[in-house]
C-alpha positions in Angstrom: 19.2 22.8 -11.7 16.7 23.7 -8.9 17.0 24.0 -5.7 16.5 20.9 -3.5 16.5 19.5 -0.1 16.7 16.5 2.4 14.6 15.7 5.5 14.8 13.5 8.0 18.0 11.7 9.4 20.0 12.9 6.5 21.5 15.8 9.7 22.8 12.5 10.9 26.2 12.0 8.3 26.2 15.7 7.6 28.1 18.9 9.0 25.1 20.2 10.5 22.6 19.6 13.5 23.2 16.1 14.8 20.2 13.8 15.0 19.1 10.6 16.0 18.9 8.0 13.3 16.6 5.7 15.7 14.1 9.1 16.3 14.9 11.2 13.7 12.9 14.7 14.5 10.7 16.7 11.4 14.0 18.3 9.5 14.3 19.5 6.3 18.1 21.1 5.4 18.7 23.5 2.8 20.7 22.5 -0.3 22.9 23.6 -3.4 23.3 28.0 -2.5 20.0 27.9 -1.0 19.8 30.0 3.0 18.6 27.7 6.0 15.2 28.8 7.3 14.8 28.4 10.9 11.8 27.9 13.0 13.0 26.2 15.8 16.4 23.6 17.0 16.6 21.2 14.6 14.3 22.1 12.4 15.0 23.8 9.0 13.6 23.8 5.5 13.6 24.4 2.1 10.6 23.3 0.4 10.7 21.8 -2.7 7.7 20.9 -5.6 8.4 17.1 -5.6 9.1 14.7 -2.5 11.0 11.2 -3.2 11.0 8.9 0.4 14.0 6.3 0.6 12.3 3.5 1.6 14.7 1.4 2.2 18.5 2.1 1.0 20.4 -0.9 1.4 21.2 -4.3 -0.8 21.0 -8.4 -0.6 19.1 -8.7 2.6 17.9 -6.2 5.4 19.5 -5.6 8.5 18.3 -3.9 12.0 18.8 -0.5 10.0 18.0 -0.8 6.6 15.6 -2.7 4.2 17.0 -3.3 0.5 15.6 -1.1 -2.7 12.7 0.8 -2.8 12.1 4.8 -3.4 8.9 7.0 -3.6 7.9 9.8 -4.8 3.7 9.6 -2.8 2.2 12.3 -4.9 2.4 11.1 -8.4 2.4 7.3 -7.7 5.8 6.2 -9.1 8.1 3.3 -7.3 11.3 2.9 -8.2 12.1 -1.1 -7.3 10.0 -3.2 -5.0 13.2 -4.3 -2.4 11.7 -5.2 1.3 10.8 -1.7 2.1 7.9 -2.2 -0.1 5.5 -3.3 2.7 6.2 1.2 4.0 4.8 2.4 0.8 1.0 1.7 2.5 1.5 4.3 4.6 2.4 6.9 1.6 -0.1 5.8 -1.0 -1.9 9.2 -2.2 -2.8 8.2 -5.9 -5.7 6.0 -7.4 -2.8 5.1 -9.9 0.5 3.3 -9.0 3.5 2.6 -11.1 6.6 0.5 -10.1 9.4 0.8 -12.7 12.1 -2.3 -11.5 15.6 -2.0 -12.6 16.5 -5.6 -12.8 15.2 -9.3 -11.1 17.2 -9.9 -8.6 15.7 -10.7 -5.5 16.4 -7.5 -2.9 14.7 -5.2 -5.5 11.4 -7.2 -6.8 10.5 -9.4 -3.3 8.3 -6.6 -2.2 5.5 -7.4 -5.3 4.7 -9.9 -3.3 3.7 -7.5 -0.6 1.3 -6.2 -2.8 -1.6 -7.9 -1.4 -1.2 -5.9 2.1 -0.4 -2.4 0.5 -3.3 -1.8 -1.7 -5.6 -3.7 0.9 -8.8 -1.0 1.4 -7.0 1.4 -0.3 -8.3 3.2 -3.1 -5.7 2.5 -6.1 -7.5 1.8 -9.3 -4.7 0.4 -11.5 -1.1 -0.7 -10.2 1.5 -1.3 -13.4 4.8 -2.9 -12.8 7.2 -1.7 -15.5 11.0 -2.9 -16.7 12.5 -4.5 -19.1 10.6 -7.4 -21.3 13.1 -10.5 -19.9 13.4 -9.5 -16.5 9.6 -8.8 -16.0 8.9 -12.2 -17.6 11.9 -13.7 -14.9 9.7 -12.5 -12.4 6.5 -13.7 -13.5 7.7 -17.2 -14.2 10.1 -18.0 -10.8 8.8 -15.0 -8.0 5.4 -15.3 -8.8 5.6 -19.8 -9.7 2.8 -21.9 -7.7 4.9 -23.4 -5.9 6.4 -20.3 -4.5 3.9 -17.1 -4.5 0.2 -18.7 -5.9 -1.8 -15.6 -5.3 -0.5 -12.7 -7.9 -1.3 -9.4 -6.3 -3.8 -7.2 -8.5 -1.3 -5.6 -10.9 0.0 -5.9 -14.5 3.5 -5.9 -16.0 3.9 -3.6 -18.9 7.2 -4.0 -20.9 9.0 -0.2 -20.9 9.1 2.1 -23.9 11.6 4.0 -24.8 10.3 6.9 -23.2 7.6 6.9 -20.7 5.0 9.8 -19.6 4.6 10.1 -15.9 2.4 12.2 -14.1 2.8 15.9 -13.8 4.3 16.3 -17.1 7.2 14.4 -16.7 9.0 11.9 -18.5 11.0 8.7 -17.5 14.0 7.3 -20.2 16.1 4.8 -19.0 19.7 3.3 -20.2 21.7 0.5 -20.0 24.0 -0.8 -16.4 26.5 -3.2 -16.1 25.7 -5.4 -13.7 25.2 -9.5 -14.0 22.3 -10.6 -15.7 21.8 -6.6 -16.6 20.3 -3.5 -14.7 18.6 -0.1 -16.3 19.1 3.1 -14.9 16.6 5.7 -14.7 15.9 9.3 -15.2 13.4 11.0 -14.4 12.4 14.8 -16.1 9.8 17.7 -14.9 9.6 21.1 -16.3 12.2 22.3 -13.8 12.7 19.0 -11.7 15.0 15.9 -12.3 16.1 12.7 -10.6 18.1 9.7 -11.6 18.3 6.4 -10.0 21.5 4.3 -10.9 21.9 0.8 -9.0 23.7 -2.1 -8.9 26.5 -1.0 -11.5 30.1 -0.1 -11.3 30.4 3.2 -11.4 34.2 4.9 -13.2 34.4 8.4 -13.3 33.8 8.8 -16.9 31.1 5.6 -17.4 29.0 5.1 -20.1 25.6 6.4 -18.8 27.6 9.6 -17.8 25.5 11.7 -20.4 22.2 10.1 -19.5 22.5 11.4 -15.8 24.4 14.8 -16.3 22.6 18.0 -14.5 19.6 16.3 -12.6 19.1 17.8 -9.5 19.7 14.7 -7.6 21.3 12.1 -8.1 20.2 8.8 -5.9 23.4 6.4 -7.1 24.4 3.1 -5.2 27.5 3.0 -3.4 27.5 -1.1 -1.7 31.2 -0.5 -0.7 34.1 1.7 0.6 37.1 2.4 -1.5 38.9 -0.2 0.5 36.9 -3.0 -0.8 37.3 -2.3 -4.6 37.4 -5.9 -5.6 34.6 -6.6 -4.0 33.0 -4.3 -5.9 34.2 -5.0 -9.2 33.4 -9.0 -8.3 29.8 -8.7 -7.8 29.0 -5.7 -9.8 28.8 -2.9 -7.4 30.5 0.6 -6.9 32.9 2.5 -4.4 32.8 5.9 -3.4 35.4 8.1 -5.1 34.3 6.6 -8.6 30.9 7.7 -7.7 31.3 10.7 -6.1 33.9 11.5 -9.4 31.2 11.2 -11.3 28.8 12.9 -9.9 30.8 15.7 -10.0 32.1 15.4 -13.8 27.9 15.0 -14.9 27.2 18.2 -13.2 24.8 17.0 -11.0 22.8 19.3 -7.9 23.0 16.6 -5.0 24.4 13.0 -4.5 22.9 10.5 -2.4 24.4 7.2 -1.8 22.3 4.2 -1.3 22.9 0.2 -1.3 24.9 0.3 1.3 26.2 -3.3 2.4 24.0 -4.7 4.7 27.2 -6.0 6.8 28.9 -2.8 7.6 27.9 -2.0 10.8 29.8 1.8 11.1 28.2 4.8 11.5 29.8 6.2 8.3 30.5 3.0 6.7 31.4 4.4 3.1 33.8 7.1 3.9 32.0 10.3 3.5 34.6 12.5 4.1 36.4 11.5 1.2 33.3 11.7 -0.9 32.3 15.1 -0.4 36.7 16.2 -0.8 35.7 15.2 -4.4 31.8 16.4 -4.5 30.5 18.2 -1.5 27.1 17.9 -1.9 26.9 14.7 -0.7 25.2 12.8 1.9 24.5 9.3 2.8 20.4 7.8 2.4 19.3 6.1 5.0 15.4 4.5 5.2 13.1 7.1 6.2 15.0 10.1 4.3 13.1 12.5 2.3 14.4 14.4 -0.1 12.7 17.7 -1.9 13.8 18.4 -5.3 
């Protein structure tokens, strides 16, 4: 695993310099065994090759602090769901070429196509291709994108996913089976030297099924909706708590965990119980919208 890093208000629910979530200063923070640089207070770095920018971290609906699904990586073009953070990705749009790779259809992670139409508006993206899996893009196309509801389809084309799909740099994206109602994928993501996976709406056990599929990527960006406390919750509508995850991210070896799809109702500060988390896998921080994160 490389080295990676996290900038931005990530300080906030970490043990080191405290920042403001509302103004969050330039920061990046050194990860794994990696030294701190520093250059000045509150600023430290560790640059990394690749960049991914959590757009908006949290699930079902937005709230004051949070918009639901939607993750970046600005230099080679790749989304990973279209939630209603999708109208930020404008601002980060560096490639003629743009591909969007959906988990599943439910609304907080595909509303943002229909943003489309404002993000590439004069900007200079050739081709935009919406990827995922045959029934769910089909879903989309027939009820988000109906007459009656969304008339004018954005310029962009759905492309049913391959096993294995080349991205840019020399990477490669598989993907693997969630449970989750009416289904979910899970994603990983592969560089000579880089890796990322991207594992939402699921319940996570300490020993699940897609264990194998994630094990040793340098981060790991893995939804955690609820606290431990709220484990039927969970289990009810298909979402995780934090010791399984943070179990598992230890037992798959992985570099870095960040928790995402954080229920839009909690209004604490540290509404998923990090402490406990990082007692079972210390290298573990909570995403909020606005984080970067080097890998």
């Amino acid at each position: 695993m490389t080295g990676s890093g996290i900038r931005g208000a990530a300080a906030k629910n970490a043990k080191w310099p405290s920042l403001s979530r509302s103004q969050p200063p330039t920061c990046y923070i050194g990860l794994l065994d990696k030294a701190w640089t520093h250059e000045a207070d509150n600023h430290f770095w560790l640059r990394g090759t690749m960049k991914l920018i959590l757009l908006g971290t949290t699930g079902y609906h937005p709230n004051d602090q949070r918009h639901t699904a939607c993750f970046m990586i600005p230099e080679l073009g790749i989304i990973l769901d279209a939630g209603t953070a999708m109208y930020r990705a404008r601002k980060f749009l560096r490639t003629p070429e743009l591909d969007v790779f959906l988990t599943h259809a439910h609304l907080d992670h595909v509303i943002g196509l229909t943003f489309l139409l404002d993000v590439l508006q004069n900007k200079n993206v050739r081709r935009v291709t919406v990827h995922g899996a045959p029934d769910k893009l089909a879903a989309v196309k027939e009820h988000l994108f109906a007459e009656l509801l969304f008339p004018v389809k954005p310029p962009f084309e759905f492309r049913p996913l391959a096993p294995r799909v080349p991205l840019a740099s020399g990477g490669t994206l598989t993907h693997f089976p969630l449970q989750h109602p009416g289904g979910t994928l899970g994603y990983r993501l592969d560089w000579p030297g880089h890796s990322l996976a991207y594992v939402t709406d699921t319940t996570a056990t300490n020993n699940a099924a897609y264990l194998n599929a994630i094990a040793g990527v340098d981060v790991l960006l893995h939804e955690c909706n609820f606290p431990d406390t709220m484990a039927e919750m969970a289990a009810l509508t298909g979402h995780s708590v934090t010791t399984p995850v943070a179990e598992l991210a230890r037992n798959a070896q992985v570099g870095r965990l960040v928790l995402v799809h954080v229920d839009p109702a909690a209004e604490e500060e540290d509404p998923l119980n990090l402490e406990a988390a990082r007692a079972i896998f210390p290298r573990t921080v909570l995403g909020y919208d606005w984080m970067e994160v080097d890998f």
